[in-house]
N, C-alpha and C positions, 0 to 999 in steps of 0.2 A: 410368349411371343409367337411359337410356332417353329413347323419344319422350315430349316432353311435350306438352298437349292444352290449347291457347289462352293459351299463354303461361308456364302456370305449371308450377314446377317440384317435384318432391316432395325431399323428405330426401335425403341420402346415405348409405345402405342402409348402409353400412362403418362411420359412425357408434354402430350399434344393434346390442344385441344382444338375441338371440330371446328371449322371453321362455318361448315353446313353440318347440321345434324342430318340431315337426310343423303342417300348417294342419289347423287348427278348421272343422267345416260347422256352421256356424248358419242361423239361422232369419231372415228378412227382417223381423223386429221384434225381432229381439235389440237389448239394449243392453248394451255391455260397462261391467260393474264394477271399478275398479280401487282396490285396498286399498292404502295410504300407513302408512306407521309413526309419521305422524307431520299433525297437520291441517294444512291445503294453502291457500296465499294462492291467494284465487279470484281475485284479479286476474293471475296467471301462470296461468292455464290455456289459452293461446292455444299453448304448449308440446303441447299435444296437439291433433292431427292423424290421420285415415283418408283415403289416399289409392288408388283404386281402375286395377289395373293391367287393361285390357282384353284381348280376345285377341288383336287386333294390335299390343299392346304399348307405346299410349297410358297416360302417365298422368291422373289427372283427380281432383283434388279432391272431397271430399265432405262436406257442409256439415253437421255436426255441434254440438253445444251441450251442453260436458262442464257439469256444475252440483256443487255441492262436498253431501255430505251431512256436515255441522259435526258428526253425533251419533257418524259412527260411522267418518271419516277416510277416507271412499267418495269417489270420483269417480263421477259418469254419465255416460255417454258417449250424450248422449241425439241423438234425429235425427229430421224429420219426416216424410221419405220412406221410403216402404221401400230396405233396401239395395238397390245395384242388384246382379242377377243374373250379369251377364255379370264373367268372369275371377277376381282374387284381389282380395282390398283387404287392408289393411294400416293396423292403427292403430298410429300413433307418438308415443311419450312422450319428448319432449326434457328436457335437461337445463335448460331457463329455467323445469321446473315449480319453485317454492319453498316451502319450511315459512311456515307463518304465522307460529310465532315463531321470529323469527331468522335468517330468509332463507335458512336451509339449500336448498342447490340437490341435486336427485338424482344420485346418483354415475355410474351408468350410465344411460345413453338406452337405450328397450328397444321393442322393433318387436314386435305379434301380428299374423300374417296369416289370415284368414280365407276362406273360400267361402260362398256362401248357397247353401244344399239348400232 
């Protein structure tokens, strides 16, 4: 998995799979959108996680606040810092997200990793 950076440890990367094989360079106020086929109990959104791999290959948490848009089965992947600059991050969607009705859990857990340009 890697060095971890004050204790905590991120996902197991084997768990997930890509949602993009390739990494994305976005912008240091991106927010990522993620579309659900189905609306999302906002109470399991603690299932999604960004966590930021440095260049000496620390991991490090990144405190993020996904919010449900009920209109349109959106997630936001919202944040109040800019992303940080240095290495890759990686936002991870586990299987404890659930449907509102019915508790449907997501089949696959699905990793984007990113760069800020």
């Amino acid at each position: 998995i890697g060095k971890k950076a004050n204790g905590q440890t991120p996902p197991d990367d084997s768990q997930f799979a890509d949602f993009w094989e390739a990494i994305l360079d976005k912008s240091e106020v991106w927010e990522p959108k993620i579309t659900f086929n189905m609306d999302v109990d906002a109470a399991t959104l603690n299932g999604i996680s960004v966590w930021q791999r440095t260049n000496n290959g620390d991991y490090k948490q990144v405190t993020v606040s996904p919010v449900v848009d009920t209109a349109t089965k959106v997630v936001i992947v919202r944040h109040t810092d800019p992303w940080p600059a240095e290495g890759e991050l990686t936002l991870y969607i586990d299987n404890t997200i659930r449907s509102k009705d019915g508790g449907k859990a997501l089949k696959q857990p699905v990793r984007v990793t990113f760069r800020i340009k």
